[in-house]
C-alpha atoms as one frame of an Amber mdcrd trajectory, in Angstrom:
protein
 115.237 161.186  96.655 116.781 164.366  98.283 119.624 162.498  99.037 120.555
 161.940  95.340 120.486 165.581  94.937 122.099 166.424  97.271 125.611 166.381
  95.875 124.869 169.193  93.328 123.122 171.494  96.445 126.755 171.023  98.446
 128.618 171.432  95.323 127.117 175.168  94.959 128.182 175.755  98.710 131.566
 174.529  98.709 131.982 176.396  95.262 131.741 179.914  97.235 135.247 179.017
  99.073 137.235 180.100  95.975 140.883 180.033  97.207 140.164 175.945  97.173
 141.261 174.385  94.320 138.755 172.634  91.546 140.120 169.276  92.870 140.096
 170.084  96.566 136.068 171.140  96.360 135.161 168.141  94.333 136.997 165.630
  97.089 135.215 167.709  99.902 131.846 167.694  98.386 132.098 163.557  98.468
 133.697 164.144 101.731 131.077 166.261 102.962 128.390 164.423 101.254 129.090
 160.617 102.677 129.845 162.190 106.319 126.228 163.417 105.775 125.126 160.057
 104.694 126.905 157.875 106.925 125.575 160.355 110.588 121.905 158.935 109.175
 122.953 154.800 109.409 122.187 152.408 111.612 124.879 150.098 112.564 122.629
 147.331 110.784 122.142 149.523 107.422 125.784 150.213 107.783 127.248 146.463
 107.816 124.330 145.868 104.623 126.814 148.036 102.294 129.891 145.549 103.456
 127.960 142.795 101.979 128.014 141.653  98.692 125.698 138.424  98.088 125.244
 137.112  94.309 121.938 137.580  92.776 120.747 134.439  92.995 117.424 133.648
  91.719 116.737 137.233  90.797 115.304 136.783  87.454 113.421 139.926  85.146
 109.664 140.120  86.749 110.684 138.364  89.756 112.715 140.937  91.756 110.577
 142.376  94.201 109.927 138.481  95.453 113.530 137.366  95.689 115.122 136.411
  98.591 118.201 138.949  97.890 115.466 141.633  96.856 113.908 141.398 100.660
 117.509 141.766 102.296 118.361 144.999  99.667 114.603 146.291 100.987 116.367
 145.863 104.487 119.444 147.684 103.604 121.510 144.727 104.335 122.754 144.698
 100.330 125.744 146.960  99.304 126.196 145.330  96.122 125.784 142.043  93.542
 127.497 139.958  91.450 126.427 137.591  88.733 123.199 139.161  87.506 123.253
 140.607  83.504 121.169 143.012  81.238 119.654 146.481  81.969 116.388 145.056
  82.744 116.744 143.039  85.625 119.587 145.488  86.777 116.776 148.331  86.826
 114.514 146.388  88.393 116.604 145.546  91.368 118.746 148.865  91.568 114.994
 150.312  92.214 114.549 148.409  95.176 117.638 150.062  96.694 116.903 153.811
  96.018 113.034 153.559  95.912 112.606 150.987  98.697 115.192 151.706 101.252
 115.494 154.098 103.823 118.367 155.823 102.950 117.882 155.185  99.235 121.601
 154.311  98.797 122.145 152.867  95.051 124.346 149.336  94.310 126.989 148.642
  92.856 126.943 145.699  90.066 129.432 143.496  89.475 130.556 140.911  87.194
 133.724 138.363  85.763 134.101 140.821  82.717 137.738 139.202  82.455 138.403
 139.107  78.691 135.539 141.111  77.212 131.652 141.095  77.337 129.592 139.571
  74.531 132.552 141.046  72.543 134.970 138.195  73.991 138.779 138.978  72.964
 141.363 136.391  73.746 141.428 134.508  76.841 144.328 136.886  79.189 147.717
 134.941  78.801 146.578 135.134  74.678 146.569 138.482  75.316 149.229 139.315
  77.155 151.089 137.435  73.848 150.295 140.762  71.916 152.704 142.802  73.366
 150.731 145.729  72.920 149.922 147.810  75.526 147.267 150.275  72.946 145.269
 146.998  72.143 145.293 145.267  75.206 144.068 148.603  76.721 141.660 148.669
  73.847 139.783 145.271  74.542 139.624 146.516  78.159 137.728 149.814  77.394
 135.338 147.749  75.001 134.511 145.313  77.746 134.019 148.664  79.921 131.774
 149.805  77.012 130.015 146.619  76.443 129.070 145.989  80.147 127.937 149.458
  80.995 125.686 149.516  78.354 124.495 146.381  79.670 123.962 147.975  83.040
 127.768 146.267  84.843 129.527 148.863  86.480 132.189 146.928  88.172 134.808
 144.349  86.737 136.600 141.524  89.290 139.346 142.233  86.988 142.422 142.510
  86.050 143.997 139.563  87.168 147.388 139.743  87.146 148.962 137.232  89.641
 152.513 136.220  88.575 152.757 132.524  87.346 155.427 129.875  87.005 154.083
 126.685  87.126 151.581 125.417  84.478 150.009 122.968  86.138 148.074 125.554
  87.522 145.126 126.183  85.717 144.378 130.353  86.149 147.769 130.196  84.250
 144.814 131.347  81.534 143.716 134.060  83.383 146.873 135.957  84.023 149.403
 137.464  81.788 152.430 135.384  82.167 155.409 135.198  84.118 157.171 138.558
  84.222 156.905 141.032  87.083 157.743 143.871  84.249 155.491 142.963  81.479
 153.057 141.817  84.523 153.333 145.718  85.491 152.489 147.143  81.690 149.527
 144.965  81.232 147.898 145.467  84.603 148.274 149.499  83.965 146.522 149.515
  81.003 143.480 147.445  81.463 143.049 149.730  84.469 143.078 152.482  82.645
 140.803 151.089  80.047 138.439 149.902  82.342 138.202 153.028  84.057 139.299
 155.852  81.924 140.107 159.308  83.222 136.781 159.946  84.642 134.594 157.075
  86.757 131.451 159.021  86.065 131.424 158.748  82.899 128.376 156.017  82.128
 130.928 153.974  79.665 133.374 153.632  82.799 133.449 150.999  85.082 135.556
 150.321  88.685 137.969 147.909  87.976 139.107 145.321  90.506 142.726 143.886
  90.708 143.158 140.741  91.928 143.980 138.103  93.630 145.984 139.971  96.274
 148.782 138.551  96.737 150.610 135.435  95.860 148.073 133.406  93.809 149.336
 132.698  90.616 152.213 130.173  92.797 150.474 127.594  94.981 152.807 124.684
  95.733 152.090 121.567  93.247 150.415 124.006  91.271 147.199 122.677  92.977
 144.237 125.517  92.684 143.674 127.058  96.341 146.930 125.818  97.808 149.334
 127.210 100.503 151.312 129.707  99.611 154.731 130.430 101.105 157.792 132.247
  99.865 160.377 134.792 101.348 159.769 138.314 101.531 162.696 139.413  99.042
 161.105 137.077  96.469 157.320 138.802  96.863 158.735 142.421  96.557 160.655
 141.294  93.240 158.814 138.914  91.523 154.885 138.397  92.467 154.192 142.219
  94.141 155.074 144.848  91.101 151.828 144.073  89.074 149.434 144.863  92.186
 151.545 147.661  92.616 151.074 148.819  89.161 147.290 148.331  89.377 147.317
 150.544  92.442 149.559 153.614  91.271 147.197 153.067  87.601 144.532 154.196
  90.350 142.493 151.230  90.699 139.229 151.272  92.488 139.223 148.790  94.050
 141.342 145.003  95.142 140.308 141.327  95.589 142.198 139.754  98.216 143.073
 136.248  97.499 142.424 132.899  99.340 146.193 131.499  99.761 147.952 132.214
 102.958 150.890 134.886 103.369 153.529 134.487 105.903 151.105 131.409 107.784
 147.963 133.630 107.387 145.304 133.792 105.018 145.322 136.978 103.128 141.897
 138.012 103.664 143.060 138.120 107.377 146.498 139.415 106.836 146.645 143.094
 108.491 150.752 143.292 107.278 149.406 142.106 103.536 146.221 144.500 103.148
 147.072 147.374 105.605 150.649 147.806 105.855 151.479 146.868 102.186 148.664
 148.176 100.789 147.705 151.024 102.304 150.575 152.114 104.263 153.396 151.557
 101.552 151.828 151.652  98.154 149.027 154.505  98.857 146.122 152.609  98.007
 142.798 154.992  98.432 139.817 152.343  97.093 138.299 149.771  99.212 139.256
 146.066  99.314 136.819 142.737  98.298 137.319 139.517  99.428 136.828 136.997
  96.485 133.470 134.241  96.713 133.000 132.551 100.339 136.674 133.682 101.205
 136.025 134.779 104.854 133.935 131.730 105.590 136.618 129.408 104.025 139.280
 130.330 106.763 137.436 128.670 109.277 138.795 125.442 107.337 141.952 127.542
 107.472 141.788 126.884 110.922 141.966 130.042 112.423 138.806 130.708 114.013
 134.863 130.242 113.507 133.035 132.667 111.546 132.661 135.743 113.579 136.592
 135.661 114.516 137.543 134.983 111.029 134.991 137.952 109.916 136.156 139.623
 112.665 140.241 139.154 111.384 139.006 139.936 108.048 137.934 143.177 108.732
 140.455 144.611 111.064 143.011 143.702 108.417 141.651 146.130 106.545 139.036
 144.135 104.238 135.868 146.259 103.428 133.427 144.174 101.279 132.259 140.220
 102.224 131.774 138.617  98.982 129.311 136.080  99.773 129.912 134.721 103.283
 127.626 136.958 105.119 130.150 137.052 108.319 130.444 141.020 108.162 126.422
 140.927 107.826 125.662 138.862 110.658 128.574 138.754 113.661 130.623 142.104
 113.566 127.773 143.586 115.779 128.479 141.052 117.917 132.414 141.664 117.518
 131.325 145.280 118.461 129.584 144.706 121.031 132.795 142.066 122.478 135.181
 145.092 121.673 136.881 142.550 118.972 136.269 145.672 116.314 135.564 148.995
 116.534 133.255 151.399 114.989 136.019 153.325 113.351 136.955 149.766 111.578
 133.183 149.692 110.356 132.969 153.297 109.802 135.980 153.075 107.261 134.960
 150.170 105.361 131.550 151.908 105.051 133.105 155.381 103.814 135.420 153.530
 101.250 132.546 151.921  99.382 130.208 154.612  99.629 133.358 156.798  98.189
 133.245 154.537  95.219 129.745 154.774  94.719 129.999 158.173  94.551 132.910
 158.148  92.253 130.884 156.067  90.163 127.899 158.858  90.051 125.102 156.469
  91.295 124.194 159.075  93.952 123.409 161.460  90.896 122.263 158.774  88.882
 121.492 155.613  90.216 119.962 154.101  86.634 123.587 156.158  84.699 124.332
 152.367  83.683 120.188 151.334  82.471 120.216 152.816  79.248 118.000 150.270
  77.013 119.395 151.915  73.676 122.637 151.638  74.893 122.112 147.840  75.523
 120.391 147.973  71.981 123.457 150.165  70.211 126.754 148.775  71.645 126.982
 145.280  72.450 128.474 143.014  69.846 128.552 145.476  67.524 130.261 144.773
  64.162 132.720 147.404  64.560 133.814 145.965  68.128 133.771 142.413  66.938
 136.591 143.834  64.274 138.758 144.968  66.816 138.159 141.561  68.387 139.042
 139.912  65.729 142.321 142.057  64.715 143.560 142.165  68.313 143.206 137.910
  68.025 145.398 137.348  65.174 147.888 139.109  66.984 147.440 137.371  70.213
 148.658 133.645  68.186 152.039 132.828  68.187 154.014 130.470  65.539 155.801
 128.043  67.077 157.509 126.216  64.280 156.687 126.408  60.712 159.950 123.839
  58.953 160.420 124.629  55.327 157.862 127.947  54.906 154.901 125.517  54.886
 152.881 128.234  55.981 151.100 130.615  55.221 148.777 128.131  53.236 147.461
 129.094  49.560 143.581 129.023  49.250 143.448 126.322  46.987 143.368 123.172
  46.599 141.484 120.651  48.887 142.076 121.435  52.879 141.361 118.856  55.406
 140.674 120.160  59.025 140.559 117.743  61.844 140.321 117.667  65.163 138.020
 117.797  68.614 138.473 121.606  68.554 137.739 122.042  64.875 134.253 122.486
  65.366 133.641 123.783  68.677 132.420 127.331  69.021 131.365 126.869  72.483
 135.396 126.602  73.030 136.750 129.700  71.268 136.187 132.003  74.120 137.881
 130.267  76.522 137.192 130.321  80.047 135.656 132.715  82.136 133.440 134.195
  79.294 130.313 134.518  81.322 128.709 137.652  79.250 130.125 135.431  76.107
 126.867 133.769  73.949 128.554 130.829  72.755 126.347 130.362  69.926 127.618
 133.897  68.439 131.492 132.390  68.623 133.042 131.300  65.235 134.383 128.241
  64.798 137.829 127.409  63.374 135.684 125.379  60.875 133.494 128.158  59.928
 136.703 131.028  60.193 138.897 128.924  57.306 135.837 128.437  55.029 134.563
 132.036  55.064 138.338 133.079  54.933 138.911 130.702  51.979 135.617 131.363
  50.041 135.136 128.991  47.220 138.963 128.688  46.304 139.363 126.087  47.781
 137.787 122.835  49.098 137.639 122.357  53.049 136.646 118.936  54.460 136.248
 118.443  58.395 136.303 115.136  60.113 136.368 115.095  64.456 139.254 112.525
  63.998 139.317 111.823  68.374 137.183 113.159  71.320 139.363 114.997  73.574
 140.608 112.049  75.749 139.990 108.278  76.045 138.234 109.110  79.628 134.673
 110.154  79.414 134.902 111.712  82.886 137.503 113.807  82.137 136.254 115.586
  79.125 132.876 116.180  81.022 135.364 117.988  83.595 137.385 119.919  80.940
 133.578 120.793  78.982 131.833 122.069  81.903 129.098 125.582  81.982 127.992
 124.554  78.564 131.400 123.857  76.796 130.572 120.782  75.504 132.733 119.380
  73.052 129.468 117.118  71.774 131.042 113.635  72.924 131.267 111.156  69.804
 129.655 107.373  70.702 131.741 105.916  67.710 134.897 103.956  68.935 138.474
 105.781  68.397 139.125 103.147  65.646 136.448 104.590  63.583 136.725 108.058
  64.480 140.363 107.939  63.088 139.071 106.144  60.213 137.311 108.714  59.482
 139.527 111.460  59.614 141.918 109.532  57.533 139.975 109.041  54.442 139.487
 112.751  54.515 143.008 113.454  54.788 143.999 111.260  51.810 141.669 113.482
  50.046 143.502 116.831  50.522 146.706 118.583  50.028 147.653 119.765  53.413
 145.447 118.771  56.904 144.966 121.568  59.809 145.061 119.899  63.067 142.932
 121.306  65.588 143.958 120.078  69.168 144.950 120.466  73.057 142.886 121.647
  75.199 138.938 122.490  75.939 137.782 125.923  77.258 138.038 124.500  80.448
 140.763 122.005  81.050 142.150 125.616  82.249 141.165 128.379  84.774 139.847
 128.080  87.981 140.366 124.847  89.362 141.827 122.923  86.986 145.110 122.360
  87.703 146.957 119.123  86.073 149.528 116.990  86.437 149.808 115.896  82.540
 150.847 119.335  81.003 150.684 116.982  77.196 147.853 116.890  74.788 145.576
 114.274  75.548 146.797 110.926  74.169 143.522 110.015  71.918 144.740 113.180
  70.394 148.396 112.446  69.923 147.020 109.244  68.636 145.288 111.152  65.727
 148.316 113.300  65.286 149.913 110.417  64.614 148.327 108.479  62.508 147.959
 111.878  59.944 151.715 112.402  60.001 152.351 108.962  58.392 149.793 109.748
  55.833 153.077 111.928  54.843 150.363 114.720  54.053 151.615 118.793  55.192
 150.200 118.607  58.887 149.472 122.256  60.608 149.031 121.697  64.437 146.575
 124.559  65.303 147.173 124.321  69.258 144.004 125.167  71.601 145.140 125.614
  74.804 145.195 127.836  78.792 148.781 127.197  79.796 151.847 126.201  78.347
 151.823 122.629  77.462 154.564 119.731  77.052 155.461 119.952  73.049 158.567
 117.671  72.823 157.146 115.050  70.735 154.685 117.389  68.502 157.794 119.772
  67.755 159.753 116.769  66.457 157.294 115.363  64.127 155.288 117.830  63.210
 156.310 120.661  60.447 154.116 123.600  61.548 152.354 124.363  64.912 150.159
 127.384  65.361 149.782 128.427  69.282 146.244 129.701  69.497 144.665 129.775
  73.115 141.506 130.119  73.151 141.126 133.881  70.651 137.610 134.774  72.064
 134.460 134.802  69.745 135.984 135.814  66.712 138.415 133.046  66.756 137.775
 131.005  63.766 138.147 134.143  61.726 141.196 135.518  63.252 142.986 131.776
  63.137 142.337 131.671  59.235 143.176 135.377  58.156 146.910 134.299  60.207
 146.959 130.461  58.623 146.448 131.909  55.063 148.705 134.610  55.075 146.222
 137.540  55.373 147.658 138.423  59.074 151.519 137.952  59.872 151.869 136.102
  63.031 153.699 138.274  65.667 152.870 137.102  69.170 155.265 136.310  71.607
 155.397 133.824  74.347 154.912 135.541  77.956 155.215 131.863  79.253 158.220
 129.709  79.308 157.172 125.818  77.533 159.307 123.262  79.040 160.195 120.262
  77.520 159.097 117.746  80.447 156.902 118.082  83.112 159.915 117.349  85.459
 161.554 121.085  84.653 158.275 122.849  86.187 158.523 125.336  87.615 160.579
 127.112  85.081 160.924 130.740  84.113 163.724 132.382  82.261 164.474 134.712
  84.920 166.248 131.993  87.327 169.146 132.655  89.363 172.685 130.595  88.921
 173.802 128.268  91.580 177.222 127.767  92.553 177.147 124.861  89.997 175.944
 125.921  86.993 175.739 123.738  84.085 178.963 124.784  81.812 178.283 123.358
  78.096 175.672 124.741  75.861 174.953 122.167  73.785 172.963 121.031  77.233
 175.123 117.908  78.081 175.056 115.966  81.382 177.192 117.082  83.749 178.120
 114.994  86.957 177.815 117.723  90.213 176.904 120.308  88.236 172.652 121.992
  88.472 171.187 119.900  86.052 169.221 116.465  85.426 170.499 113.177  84.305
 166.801 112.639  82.066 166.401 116.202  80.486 168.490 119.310  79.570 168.051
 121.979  81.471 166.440 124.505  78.832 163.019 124.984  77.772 161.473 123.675
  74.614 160.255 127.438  74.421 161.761 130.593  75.819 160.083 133.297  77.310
 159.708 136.030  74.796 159.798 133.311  71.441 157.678 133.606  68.451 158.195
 133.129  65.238 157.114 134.888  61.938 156.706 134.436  58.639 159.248 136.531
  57.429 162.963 137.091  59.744 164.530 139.502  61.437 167.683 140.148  61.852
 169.772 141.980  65.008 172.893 144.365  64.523 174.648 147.291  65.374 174.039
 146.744  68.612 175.446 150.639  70.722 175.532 152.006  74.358 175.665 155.406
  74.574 178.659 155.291  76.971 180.176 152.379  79.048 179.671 153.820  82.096
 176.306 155.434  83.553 175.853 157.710  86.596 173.451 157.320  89.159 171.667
 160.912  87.705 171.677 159.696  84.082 170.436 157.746  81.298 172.357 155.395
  78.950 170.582 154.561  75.465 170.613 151.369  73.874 170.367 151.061  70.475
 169.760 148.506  67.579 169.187 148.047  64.147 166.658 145.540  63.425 165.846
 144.496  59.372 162.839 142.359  57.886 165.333 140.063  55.794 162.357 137.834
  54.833 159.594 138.185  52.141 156.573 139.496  54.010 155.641 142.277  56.197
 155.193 142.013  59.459 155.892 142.974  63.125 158.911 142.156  65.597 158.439
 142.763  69.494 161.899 143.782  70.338 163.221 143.276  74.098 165.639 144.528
  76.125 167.089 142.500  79.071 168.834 143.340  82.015 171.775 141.289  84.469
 172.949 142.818  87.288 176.544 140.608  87.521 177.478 141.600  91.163 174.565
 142.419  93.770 174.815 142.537  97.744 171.459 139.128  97.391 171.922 137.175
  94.537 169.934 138.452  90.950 168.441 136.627  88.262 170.072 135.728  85.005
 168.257 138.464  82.785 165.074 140.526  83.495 162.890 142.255  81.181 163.176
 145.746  81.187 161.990 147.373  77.542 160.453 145.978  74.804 159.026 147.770
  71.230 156.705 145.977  68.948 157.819 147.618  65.596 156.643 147.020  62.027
 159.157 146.621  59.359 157.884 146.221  55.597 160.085 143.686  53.736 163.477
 144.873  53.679 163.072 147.662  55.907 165.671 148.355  58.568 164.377 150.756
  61.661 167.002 151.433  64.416 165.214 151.045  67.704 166.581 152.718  70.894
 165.519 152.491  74.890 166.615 154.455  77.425 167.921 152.839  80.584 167.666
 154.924  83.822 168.789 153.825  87.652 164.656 152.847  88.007 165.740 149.994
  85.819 168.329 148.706  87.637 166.405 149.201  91.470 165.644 145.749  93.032
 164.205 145.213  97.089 167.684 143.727  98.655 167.567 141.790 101.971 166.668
 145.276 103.981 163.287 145.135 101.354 164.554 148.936 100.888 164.541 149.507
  96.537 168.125 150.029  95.584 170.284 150.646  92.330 173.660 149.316  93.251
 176.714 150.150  91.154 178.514 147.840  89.688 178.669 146.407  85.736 175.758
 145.309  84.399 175.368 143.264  80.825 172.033 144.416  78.771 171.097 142.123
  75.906 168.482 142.918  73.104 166.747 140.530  70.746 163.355 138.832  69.993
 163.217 136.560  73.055 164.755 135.996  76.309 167.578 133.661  74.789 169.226
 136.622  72.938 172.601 136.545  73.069 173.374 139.913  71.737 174.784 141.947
  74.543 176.854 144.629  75.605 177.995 145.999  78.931 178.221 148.818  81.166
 179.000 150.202  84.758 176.682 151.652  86.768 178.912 154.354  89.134 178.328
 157.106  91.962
């Protein structure tokens, strides 16, 4: 144990040099105190803390016998994944400092992606918010959650850039903006980790996938990669970036290629980027099987790939045991060097330190903790507020909601009754059976006001196969044996019954995420079937959408009055869908994903460049030789940015400070914006940029402010930004980040198809 303690003995040494600074002691004490460590490793115990294996078939009692328990007895273990609660966590953390030689603790990581047992909305729900305070909220309860629970490192945030929905981790991300990309990634950093990593309700965070993920080509998961490098510095890089100057601890590299190589073996992507241009201090992870996996790549067998891997400037093997067993024998060839392995080593140790294992190796196995602050009723309350404003109203013809509670309700639907669904995907800490059903939400909601009948109406497709697909790790959607003819049958006498019917439909938990990518971006047609068949009952129909991406709409948004974009709002769910369905919430999410209107427009993003032949008339009529198609107009079914509420706003007064803008100052932008309806509620307000003239061509508007206000009814607020020359800086075909001068236009409003505007020059 004396090398647990001895941090605190070097700390009282290095205190005596008093012209140091507090800061300056602190970094040379872990300084000091891993050179110590590391002069005592073999090369063998050295390569054990680059390996990270998952746990297996560790299970509580069963440690000390587990395969992965004899390699951490070895010291061939730096860290594991995939193993949950302070029990088994203490058990096999005790192998490591009571076992080993050099008694070096683990690290402990899991997928806490959207919350723990606490499960807020899946990430593209949340990025719908707009609110940087909650989104950073759910992200220190997670934190909170899986400390307690003995987790003290997070594979997340994920915050690859997106454009193409056929792409499944469309779920996982937060949209399609490089700007509000940025925001988001900075504050679930910070709420994962906080000011202070040794804090025992802290935990490393891990940004990933770096870089390019979120746009294989087709849209197919795991797919090349391959775009200029103009287009990576301005679109995909800035949320990585952000991650990194938010002081994350550490970065997932991804499995795509960059440039023809894969990025777990790309020294320009993870060295020269990274760590050369952007600063980055923590070490880097390669995500499950990754190194292995590039010997289908087709760049080498294992110990040349491992060998790549780590010179680029990877430090951790997630699962491939290449580092573990063939970089001695890279050594030994002179295809690495011991500085390479020394590095790697000194980075995780750092974090390990950072984390305060070496003081405490059990800081995260506190069984009251576990006891006290996991799915606690005051964090499932934040859950549930931060879900109602995660949805996002879509259309809602002739006021028909919010509903009354009265009357007799029919709800209907594959996704009506289907806790295991509400948290979405990658909920791994999530107990299903604690999730609330929309079912169960709208009748606690509604009380005994009104009367609320449920019928399943469809399964979620025709194809048996495919719903097993979309219903996989225990998602089941509990498969109906009755034919479709009855099953609609059904649903229909219940709808005659009632005054209005809530449709619950789209997608299961895991049609999206990882791996399941599509090619039919509509609702499954048994379900469009139902839809169907309950308009022409001529009955009020509410589509309450469950999906992981945007989806094809064209034919709901025609026929049906109301449609209620949900995701998938984590375990409180049910509750938060009903308190925004009956009027207790105001709707006030906005999209952060553009909807087409046909599968044909994908990808599509709002900010696209113009061609030389751009389409002319607004009313979105074909043009012969012009950029458009013969089948489809060009625009989306919804913009970037759209949401509607259930009262209006309205935009006016719309000021620059001045016309003109030096390179040294800032020009304000101001608006008045008024709740004109009859409810309260909230308005995220957004500033875009167009830069009309540039030396490379620039997109049509970028996001470069936005305010999420709240206006009581009638209430007018004037909301200003402040535009600086960071605004207007963009990587031209030099990659160097340049303001040029030159008039700009800057439109505010409450989605990317404002067409309030202004302009102004920026000069020398």
């Amino acid at each position: 144990m004396k090398y647990i303690l001895l941090p605190l003995i070097l700390f009282g040494v290095i205190s005596t040099y008093s012209q140091k600074s507090k800061a300056n002691k602190i970094i040379e004490t872990k300084d000091i105190f891993v050179t110590n460590l590391m002069a005592k490793m073999t090369l063998e115990e050295k390569l054990g803390q680059l390996n990270l294996p998952t746990s297996g078939d560790i299970t509580t009692g069963q440690a000390n016998s587990s395969n992965v328990a004899k390699n951490i007895e070895q010291g061939k273990v730096g860290g594991l994944f995939n193993i949950k609660s302070v029990q088994k966590i203490k058990e096999v953390q005790k192998i490591a400092v009571e076992k080993t030689r050099l008694k070096i603790p683990l690290l402990f990581g899991m997928d806490v992606i959207h919350g723990y047992e606490t499960t807020f909305p899946i990430p593209i729900a949340l990025s719908c918010t707009w609110d940087m305070n909650l989104i950073k909220r759910s992200a220190q309860i997670a934190a909170q959650e899986a400390s307690a629970d003995g987790i003290n490192w997070t594979f997340s945030p994920m915050v690859d850039i997106s454009r193409d929905p056929r792409w499944g981790r469309v779920s996982e991300g937060s949209g399609e903006d490089p700007y509000l990309g940025s925001q988001i990634a900075k504050a679930m950093v910070t709420g994962y980790q906080g000011d202070d990593l040794s804090k025992n309700s802290t935990i490393l965070s891990c940004v990933k996938h770096f870089a390019l993920y979120g746009a294989p080509e087709a849209g197919r998961e795991y797919n090349t990669v391959d775009m200029s490098r103009i287009r990576m510095y301005n679109d995909y890089f800035p949320p990585y970036k952000a991650a990194i100057d938010a002081g994350v601890g550490s970065v997932m590299a991804s499995f795509n290629e960059v440039d023809g190589i894969p990025a777990t073996a790309n020294k320009w992507l993870m060295t020269d980027v990274l760590r050369k241009q952007w600063g980055f201090k923590g070490f880097v992870v390669t995500d499950y099987t990754a190194i292995m996996e590039m010997e289908y790549h087709g760049i080498g067998n294992l110990q040349t790939v491992s060998a790549l891997a780590l010179n680029a400037g990877v430090e951790m093997d997630m699962v491939s045991e290449g580092f573990l067993n063939t970089i001695k024998k890279s050594l030994e060839e002179g295809k690495v060097t011991i500085d390479k392995i020394d590095n790697a080593v000194r980075l995780i140790l750092n974090a390990k330190y950072d984390l305060g294992l070496f003081q405490d190796p059990y800081k995260y196995c506190d069984s009251n903790r576990a006891k006290t602050e996991i799915f606690t009723n005051s964090n499932r309350s934040e859950a549930r507020k931060i879900a109602t404003e995660s949805l996002v109203l879509l259309k809602n013809q002739n006021q028909l909601l919010p509903l009354k509670k009265s009357g007799t309700i029919a709800v209907i639907g594959p996704l009506a009754d289907a806790k295991e669904n509400m948290a979405g995907t990658w909920s791994v800490a999530t107990k299903q059976e604690n999730s609330i059903s929309l079912i169960a939400g709208i009748k606690a909601v509604v009380g005994t006001s009104a009367n609320v009948l449920y019928a399943k109406g469809s399964n979620l497709d025709y194809d048996p196969i495919l719903e097993e697909k979309g219903t996989m790790f225990g998602k089941t959607l509990h498969r109906d044996k009755r034919t479709a003819a009855e099953l609609i049958a059904e649903a229909l006498k219940i709808a005659n019954q009632s005054d209005v019917i809530i449709t619950a439909l789209g997608e299961s938990a895991e049609f999206s995420g990882e791996c399941s990518s599509r090619t039919n971006l509509e609702i499954p047609q048994a379900q469009k079937d139902l839809l169907q068949e309950l308009l022409k009952t001529g009955k009020p129909v509410v589509l309450v959408l469950f999906n992981g991406r945007p989806l094809v709409l064209k034919q709901e948004n025609e026929t049906v009055p109301a449609i209620l974009e949900v995701w998938f709002a984590g375990s409180e769910a049910g509750f938060a869908i009903a308190d925004v369905l009956f009027g207790d919430e105001n709707p006030s999410g906005k999209l952060t994903t553009t909807f087409p209107r046909s599968l044909g427009q994908v990808p599509i993003y709002y900010a696209s460049k113009n061609t030389g032949r751009p389409l002319g008339n607004i009313e979105g009529k074909f043009e012969k030789f012009k950029s458009n198609y013969i089948d489809e107009r060009n625009e989306p079914l919804f913009p970037f940015g759209f949401g509607l509420s259930y009262t209006t706003f309205e935009y006016s007064n719309m000021k620059l400070s001045s016309s003109k803008m030096n390179t040294n100052d800032k020009l304000k932008v101001s608006v008045d914006v008024t709740n004109t309806g009859n409810y309260d509620g909230k308005e995220v307000v957004q500033l875009y940029i167009r830069d009309l003239v540039g030396t490379v061509t620039r997109p049509l508007k970028e996001l470069k402010g936005f305010q999420k206000i709240a206006l009581k009814k009638g209430e007018k607020q004037t909301v200003t930004f402040q535009i600086s020359q960071e605004d207007l800086k963009f990587y031209n075909s030099d990659l160097k980040f340049v303001a040029e001068t030159g008039e700009f236009e800057v439109f505010i409003g409450g989605n990317s198809d404002t067409q309030l505007k202004e302009k102004f020059e920026l000069v020398n």
